[in-house]
C-alpha positions in Angstrom: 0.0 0.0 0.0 1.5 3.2 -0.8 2.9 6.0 2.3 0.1 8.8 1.2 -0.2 10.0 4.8 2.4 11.3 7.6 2.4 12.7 11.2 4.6 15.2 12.9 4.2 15.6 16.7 4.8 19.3 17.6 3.4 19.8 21.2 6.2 20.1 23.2 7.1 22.8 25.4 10.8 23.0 23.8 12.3 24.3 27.6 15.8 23.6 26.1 15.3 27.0 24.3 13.8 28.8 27.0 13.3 31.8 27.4 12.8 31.9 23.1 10.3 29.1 23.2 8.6 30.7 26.0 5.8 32.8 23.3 7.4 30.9 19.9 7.1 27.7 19.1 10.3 25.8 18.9 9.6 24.4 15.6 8.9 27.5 14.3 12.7 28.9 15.0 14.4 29.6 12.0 17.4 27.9 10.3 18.5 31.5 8.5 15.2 32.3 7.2 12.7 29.1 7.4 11.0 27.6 10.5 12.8 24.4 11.3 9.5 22.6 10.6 8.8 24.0 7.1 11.7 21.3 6.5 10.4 18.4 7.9 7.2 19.5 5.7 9.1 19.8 2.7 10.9 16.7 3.0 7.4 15.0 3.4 6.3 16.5 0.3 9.6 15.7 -1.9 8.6 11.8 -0.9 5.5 11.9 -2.3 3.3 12.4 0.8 -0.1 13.8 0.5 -1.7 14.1 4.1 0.1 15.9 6.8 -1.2 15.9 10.2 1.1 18.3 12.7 -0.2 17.0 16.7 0.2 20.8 18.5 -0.6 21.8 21.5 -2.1 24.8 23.5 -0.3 28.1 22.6 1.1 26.9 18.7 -1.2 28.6 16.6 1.6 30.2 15.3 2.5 27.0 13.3 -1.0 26.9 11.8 -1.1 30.3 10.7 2.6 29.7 8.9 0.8 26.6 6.7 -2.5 29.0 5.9 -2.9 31.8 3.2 -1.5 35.1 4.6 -4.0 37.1 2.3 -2.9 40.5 3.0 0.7 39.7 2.9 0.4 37.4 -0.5 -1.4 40.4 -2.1 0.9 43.3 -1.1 3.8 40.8 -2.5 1.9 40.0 -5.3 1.1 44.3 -6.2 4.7 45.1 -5.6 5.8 42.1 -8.4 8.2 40.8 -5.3 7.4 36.9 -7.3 10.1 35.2 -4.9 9.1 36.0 -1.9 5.3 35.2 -2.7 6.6 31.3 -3.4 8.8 31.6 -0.3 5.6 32.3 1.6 3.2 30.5 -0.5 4.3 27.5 -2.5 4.5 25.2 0.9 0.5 25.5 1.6 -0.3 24.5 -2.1 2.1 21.3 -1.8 0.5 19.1 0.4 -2.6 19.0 2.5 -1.8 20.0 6.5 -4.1 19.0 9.2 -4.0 19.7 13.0 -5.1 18.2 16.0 -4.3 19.2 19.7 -2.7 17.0 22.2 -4.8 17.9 25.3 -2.0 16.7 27.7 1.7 16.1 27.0 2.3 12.2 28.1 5.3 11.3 25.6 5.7 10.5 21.8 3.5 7.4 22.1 0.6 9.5 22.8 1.0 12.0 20.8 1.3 9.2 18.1 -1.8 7.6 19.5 -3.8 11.2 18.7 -3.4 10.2 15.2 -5.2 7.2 14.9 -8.4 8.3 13.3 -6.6 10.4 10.3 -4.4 7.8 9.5 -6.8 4.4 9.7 -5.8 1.0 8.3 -2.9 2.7 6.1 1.0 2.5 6.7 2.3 5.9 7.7 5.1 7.9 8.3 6.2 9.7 11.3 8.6 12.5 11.3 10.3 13.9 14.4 10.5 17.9 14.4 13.8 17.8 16.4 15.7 15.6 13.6 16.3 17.7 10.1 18.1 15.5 7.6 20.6 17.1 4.2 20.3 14.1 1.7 20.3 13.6 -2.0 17.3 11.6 -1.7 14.1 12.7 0.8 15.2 10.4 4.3 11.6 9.7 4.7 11.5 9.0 1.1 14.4 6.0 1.7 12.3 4.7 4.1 9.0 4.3 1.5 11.3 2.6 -1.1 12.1 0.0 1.9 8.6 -0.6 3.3 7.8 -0.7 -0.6 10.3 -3.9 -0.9 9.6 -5.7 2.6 6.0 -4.6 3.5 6.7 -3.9 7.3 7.4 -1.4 9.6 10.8 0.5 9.0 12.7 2.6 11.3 15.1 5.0 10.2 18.8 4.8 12.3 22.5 5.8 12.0 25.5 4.9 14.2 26.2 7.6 16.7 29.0 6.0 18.6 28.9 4.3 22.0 29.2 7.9 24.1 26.0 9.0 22.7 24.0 5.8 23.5 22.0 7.5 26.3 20.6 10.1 24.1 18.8 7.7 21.6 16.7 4.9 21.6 18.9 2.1 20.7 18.0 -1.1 18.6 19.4 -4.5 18.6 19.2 -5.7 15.2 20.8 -7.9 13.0 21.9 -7.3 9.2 19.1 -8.0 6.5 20.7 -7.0 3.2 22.4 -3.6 2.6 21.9 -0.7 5.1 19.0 -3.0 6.2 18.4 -4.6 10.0 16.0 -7.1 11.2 14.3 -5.3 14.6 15.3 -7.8 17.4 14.8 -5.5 20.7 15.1 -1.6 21.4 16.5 0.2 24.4 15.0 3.7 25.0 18.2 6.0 26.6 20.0 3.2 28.0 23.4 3.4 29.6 26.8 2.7 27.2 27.2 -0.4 29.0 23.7 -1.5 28.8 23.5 -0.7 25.0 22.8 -3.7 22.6 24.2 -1.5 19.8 25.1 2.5 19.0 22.8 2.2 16.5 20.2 5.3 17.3 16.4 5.3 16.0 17.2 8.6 15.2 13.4 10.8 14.0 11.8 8.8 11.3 9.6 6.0 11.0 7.3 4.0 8.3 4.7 2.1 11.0 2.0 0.2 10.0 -1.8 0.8 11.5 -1.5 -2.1 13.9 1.1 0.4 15.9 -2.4 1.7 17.5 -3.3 -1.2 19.1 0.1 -1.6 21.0 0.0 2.0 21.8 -3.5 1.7 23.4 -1.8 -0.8 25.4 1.2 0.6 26.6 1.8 1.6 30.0 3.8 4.7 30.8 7.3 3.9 30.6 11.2 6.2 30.5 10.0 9.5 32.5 6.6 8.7 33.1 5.3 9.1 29.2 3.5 6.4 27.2 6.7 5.7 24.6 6.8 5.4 21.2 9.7 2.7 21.6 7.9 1.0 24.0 5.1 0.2 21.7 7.5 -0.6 18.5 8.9 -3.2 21.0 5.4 -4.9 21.6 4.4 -4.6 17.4 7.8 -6.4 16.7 7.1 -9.3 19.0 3.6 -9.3 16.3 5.1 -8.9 12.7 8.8 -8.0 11.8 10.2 -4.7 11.8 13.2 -3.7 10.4 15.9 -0.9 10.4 17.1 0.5 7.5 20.8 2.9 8.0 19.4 5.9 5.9 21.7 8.0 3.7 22.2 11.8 4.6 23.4 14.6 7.4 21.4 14.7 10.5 21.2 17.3 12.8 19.8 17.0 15.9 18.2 20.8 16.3 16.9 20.1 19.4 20.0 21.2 21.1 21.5 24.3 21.0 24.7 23.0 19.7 23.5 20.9 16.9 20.8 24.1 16.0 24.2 26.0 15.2 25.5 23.3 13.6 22.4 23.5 11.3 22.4 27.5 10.9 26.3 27.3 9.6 26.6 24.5 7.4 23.0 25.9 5.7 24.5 29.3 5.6 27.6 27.9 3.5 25.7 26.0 1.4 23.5 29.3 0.1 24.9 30.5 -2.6 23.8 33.8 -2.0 25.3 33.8 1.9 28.4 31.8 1.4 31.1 33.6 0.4 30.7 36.6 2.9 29.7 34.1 5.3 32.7 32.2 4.7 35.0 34.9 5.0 33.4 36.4 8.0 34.0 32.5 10.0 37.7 32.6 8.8 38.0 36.0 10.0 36.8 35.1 13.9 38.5 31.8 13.9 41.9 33.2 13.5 40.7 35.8 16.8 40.2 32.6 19.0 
């Protein structure tokens, strides 16, 4: 069955960029001059997906207002002949179609997942994690459509983040399938380096079949308290296989500060129009440290 719908859960409070998150949502903080999410949404629509559904919370509106027609401001670009920054502000909206639903309460990923289950129904479906934003020839989430398109189960997306990271992640234990791809055999949500079947990191994207529901409904809370995602993958794979596939591409993990930075530079040199004043201006304060 082909990935038409995804979801990306967007209720969190983002306290790890307080006191900016404190009126703005963290996903709509810019990388230079797009909201972090407007990435996520345009990977989703350069793999083909159709059906968005964001999962905010209380106090976001900001993020549904950014995916609706700005009349006034589309019009005044539109009289002043300003043609590029109409598509900067428009294109997005008339790319795919973007729902919204509020999570009442914030009780981890898994129920924030779990809000989704009516929009999504009987189909296989992607999920897409705000915090992760992935540079790659090819769409990440789109990788993961042309593996569920070969092996017909659940895929998770993962990379190797070294054994010093471990307790960060949610780590799988898997076991090698075919080329980049992992048979599912357990997952460890945050677990210490010694405890670690693997440093191989479920790291923000996921092709889960319908049948994930039915687990969720069933799991208890788990890791700090929250219904977990990982929790429930764990239960589904004990039902049908799931596999892990090592996708291709950059990730940055713009949840922290230090990997948001990382972001803002390495987009910043890849602009044409930024990069060579940008560039000079880094070599000019790195010789000053």
């Amino acid at each position: 069955m082909k990935i038409r719908k995804a979801v990306i859960p967007a209720a969190g409070f983002g306290t790890r960029f307080l006191p900016a998150t404190k009126a703005v949502p963290k996903e709509m903080l810019p990388i230079i001059d797009k909201p972090t999410i407007q990435y996520i949404v345009e990977e989703a629509v350069n793999a083909g997906i159709e059906d968005l559904l964001i999962i905010t919370s209380r106090g976001k509106d900001a993020l549904i207002n950014h995916f609706d027609k700005a009349f006034e401001l589309e019009t005044i670009l539109e009289r002043d002949g300003k043609e590029e920054m109409l598509s900067a502000v428009r294109d997005i909206s008339y790319k795919i179609n973007v729902h919204f639903i509020r999570q009442q309460e914030q009780k981890g990923l898994g129920h924030a997942v779990l809000y989704a289950k009516s929009f999504i129904g009987r189909e296989p479906f992607a999920v897409m994690l705000g915090d992760d934003v992935v540079v790659s020839d090819k769409p990440c989430i789109g990788q993961l459509i042309e593996q569920y398109e070969q092996c017909g189960a659940s895929i998770l997306g993962v990379q190797k983040v070294g054994m010093e990271h471990v307790s960060k992640y949610g780590i799988v234990d898997c076991e090698n399938a075919g080329e980049r791809l992992y048979t599912l055999k357990g997952m460890v949500e945050k677990p210490k380096k010694e405890d670690a079947p693997s440093d191989m990191a479920v790291l923000g994207r996921y092709i889960i079949t319908p049948a994930i529901f039915d687990c969720l409904e069933k799991t208890p809370k788990g890791a700090g308290g929250e219904i977990q995602l990982t929790d429930a993958l764990v239960m589904l794979a004990k039902k049908e296989k799931i596999y892990a596939y090592d996708f291709i591409g950059k990730r940055y993990d713009i949840g922290s500060k230090q990997g948001f930075l990382q972001a803002t530079v390495d987009f910043a040199l890849s602009r044409p129009d930024l990069k060579d004043d940008f560039s000079a201006y880094l070599k000019n304060i790195t010789q000053k440290i």
